[in-house]
Wavefront OBJ file of the C-alpha trace (Angstrom):
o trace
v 59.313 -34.536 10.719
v 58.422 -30.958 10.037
v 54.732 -31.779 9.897
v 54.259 -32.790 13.421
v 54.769 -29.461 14.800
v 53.216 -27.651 12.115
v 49.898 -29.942 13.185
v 50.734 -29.183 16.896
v 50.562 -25.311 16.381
v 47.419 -25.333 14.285
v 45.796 -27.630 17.163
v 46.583 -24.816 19.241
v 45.239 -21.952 17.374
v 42.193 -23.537 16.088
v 39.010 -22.135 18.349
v 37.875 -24.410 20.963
v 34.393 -25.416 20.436
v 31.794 -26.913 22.882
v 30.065 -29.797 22.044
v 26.755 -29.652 21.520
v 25.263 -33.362 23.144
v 27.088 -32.188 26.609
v 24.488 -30.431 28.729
v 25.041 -26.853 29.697
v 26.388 -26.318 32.811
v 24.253 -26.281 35.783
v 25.339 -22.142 36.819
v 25.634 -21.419 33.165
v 24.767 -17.816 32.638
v 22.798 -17.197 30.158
v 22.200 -13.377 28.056
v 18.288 -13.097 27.601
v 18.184 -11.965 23.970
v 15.210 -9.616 23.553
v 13.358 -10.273 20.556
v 12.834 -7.519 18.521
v 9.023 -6.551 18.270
v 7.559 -5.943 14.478
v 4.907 -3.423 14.613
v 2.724 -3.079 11.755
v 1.235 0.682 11.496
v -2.278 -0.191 9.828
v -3.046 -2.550 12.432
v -1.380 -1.177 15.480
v -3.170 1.269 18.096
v -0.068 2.737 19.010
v 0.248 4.548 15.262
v -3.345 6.231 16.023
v -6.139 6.008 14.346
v -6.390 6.541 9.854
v -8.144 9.635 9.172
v -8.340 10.651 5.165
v -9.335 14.504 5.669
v -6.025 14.581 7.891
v -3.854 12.362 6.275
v -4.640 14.400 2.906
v -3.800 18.142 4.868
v -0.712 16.720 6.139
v 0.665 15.849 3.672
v -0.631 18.024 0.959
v 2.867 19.100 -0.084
v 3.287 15.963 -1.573
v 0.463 17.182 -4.411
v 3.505 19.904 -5.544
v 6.610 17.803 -5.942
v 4.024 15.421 -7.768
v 3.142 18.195 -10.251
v 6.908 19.168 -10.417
v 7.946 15.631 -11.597
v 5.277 15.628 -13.697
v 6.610 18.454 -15.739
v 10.166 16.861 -15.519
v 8.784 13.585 -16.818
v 7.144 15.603 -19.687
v 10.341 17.549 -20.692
v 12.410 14.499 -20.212
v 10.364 12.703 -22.792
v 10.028 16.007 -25.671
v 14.073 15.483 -25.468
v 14.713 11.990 -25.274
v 15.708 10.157 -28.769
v 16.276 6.815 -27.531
v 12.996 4.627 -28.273
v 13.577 2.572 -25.111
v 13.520 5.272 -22.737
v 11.016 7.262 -24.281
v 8.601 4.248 -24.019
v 9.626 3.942 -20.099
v 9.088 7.921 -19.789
v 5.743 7.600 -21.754
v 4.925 4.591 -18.909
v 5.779 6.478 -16.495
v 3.720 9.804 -17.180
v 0.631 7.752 -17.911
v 1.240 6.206 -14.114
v 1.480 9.602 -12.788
v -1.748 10.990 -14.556
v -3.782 7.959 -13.846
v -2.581 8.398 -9.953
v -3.831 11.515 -10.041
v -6.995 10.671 -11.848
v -7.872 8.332 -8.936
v -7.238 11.062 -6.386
v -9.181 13.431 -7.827
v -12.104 10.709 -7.791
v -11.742 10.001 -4.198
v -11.412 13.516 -3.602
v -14.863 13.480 -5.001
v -16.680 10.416 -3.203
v -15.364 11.758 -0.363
v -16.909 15.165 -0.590
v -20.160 13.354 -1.671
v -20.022 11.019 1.332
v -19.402 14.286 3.539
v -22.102 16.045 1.763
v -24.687 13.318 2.654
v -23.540 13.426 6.327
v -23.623 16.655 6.673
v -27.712 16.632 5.661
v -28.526 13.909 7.594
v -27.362 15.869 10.571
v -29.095 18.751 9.482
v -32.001 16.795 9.078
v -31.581 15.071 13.016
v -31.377 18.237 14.124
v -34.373 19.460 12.936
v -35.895 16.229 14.764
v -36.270 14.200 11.528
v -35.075 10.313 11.532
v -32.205 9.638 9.739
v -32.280 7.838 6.209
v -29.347 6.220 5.164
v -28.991 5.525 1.384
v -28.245 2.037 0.099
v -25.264 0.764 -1.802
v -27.482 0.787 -4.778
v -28.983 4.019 -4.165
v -25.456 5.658 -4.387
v -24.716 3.964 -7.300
v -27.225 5.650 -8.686
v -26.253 8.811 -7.732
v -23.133 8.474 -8.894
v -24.261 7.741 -12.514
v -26.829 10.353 -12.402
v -24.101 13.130 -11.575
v -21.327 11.367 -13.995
v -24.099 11.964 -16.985
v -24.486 15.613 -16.084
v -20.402 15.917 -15.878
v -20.829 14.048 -19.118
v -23.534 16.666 -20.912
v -21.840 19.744 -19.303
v -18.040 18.654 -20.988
v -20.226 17.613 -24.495
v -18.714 14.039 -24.076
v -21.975 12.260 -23.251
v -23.217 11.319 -27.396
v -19.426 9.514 -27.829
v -19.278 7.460 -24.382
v -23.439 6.385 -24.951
v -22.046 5.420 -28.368
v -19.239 3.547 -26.823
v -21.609 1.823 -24.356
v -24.190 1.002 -26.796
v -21.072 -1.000 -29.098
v -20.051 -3.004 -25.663
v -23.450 -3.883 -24.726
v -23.845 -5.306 -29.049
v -20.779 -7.249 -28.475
v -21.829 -8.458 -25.106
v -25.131 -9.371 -26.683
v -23.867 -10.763 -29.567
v -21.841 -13.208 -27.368
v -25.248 -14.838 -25.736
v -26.824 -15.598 -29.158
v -26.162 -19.008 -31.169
v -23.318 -18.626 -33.466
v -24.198 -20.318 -37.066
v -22.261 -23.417 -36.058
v -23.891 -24.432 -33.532
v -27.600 -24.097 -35.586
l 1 2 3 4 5 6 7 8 9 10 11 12 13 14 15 16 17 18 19 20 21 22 23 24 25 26 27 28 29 30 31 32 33 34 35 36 37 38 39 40 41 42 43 44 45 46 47 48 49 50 51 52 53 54 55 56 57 58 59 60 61 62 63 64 65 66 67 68 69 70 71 72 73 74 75 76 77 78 79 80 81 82 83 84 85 86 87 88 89 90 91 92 93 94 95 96 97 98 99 100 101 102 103 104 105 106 107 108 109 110 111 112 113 114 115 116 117 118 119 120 121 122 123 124 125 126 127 128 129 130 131 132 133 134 135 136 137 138 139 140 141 142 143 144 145 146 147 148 149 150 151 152 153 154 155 156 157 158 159 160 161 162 163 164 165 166 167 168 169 170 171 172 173 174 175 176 177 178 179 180 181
C-alpha cells in the first residue's frame, strides 16, 4: 500500500521526454546553432602571409629567455644527485643546444639565400640576365664553405678521417662476404 503513491510521486517528478518517432511539430521553433568555424593559421589568409626575416625580429626576445633556461638547466644539473633527473636534465640541455644548433644553420642558409638575391639584382640592374643556381650547384656551395669553416676551426683532418671510416664500412658492405664465395 505505501508503494503506490511512492510510484505516483516519482511519475510526477520524473522529466517528461518527447519521443523521438513523433514528427516535430509543424510551427516548431527551432534555435539555429552556429557552428563554430576552425581556422587553421598556416593555411588561412586571414593570419597574413609567413615571413622568416619578420617572424625572427618579432620575436627575437624569445632568443634571451632561451639562453636564460639554458643556464638554469645547466645549474640544475651541476646540483642534482638523483641519477633519474640528472639523465632528464642532461636530455633536456642536449634538446636545447641542438635547437639552437639548427637555428643558427638556418640563420645561415638564409643569409646565403639573401646573399645570392641580392647579386642577382645587382647583376639585373646592371642589364645582365639573371642566373639562377641549381639545387646541386648549392649543394656544392655549401660543402665548399663547410670545408673552409672546417680548415679555419682545425677540425677538417678528424671529420675527413671520420668520412673516410664510413665510406670503408659502406664499401665493405657491397663486397662478397667469405660465405657467400
Amino acid at each position: 500500500p505505501t508503494s503506490a503513491p511512492l510510484k505516483f510521486i516519482l511519475l510526477v517528478l520524473r522529466p517528461l521526454e518527447m519521443s523521438a518517432k513523433k514528427p516535430a511539430p509543424f510551427l516548431r521553433q527551432v534555435v539555429p546553432v552556429r557552428k563554430k568555424v576552425q581556422r587553421d593559421p598556416r593555411f588561412d589568409d586571414l593570419s597574413g602571409e609567413y615571413k622568416p626575416e619578420i617572424f625572427m625580429k618579432t620575436y627575437s626576445f624569445l632568443d634571451s629567455i632561451k639562453k636564460q633556461e639554458k643556464e638554469m638547466v645547466q645549474k640544475q644539473l651541476k646540483k642534482c644527485r638523483n641519477m633519474e633527473q640528472k639523465e632528464k636534465l642532461q636530455r633536456l640541455l642536449n634538446r636545447m643546444t641542438q635547437q639552437e644548433q639548427a637555428q643558427k644553420k638556418q640563420q645561415k642558409l638564409r643569409e646565403r639565400e639573401l646573399a645570392l638575391k641580392r647579386q642577382q639584382r645587382e647583376l639585373a640592374k646592371q642589364g645582365k640576365k639573371p642566373f639562377f643556381l641549381k639545387k646541386s650547384e648549392k649543394r656544392k656551395l655549401e660543402l665548399a664553405e663547410k670545408y673552409a669553416e672546417l680548415k679555419r676551426s682545425g677540425k677538417l683532418e678528424s671529420f675527413l678521417n671520420k668520412k673516410r671510416k664510413r665510406n670503408a664500412i659502406k664499401d665493405k658492405r657491397h663486397l662478397p662476404s667469405q660465405k657467400n664465395l
